[in-house]
C-alpha positions as CSV (number, residue, x, y, z in Angstrom):
1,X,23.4,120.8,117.6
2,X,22.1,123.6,119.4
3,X,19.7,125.2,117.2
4,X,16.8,123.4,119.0
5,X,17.7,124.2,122.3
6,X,17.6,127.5,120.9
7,X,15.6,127.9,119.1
8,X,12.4,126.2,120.0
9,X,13.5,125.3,124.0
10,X,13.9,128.1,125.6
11,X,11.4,130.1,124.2
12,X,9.3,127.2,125.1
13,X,10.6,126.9,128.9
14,X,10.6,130.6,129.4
15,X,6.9,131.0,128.5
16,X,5.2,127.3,129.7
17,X,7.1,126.1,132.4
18,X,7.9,129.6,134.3
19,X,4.5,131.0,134.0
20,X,3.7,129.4,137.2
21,X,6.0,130.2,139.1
22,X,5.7,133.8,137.9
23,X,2.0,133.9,138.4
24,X,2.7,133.6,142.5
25,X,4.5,137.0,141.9
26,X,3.1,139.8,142.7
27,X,4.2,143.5,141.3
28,X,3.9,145.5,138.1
29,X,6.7,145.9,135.6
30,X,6.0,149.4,133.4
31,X,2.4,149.2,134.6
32,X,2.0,145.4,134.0
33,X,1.6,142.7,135.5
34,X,4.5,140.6,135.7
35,X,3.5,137.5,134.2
36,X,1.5,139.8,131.6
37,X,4.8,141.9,130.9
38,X,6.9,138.2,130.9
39,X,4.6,137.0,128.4
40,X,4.2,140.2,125.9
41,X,8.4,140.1,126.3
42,X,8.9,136.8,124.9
43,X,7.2,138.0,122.1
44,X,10.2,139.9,120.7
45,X,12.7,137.0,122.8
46,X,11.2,134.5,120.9
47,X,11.8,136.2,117.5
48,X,15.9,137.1,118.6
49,X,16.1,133.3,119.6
50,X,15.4,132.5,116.2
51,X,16.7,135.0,114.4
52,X,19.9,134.1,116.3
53,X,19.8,130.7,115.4
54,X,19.0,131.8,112.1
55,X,22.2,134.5,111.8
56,X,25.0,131.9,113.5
57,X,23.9,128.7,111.8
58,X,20.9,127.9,109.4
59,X,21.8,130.8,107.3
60,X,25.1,129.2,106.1
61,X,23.7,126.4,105.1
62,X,22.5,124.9,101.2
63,X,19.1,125.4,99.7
64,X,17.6,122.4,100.7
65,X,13.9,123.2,99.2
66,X,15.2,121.4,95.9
């Protein structure tokens, strides 16, 4: 039940919805940008929610392929 939420919306809010709101803030993070360094972060975020769904749920489940 909370796989999607997961899995595909936060990823999805953290990156489209708070870009602009991020974009009005100014500063670097390591030499970035913040929105730049936000956005190159959620690579790897994006790839732990899913693993994480992955690990705790999906993986316990029964070949469904066929």
């Amino acid at each position: 039940m909370w796989r999607i939420p997961v899995g595909v919306g936060l990823p999805f809010v953290a990156v489209d919805l708070a870009l602009p709101l991020l974009d009005r803030v100014g500063g670097t993070v390591l030499g970035f940008p913040t929105v730049v360094f936000w956005l190159f972060a959620w690579f790897v975020l994006t790839s732990v929610c899913l693993s994480a769904v992955w690990f705790l749920h999906d993986r316990h489940r029964a070949d469904e392929a066929g």
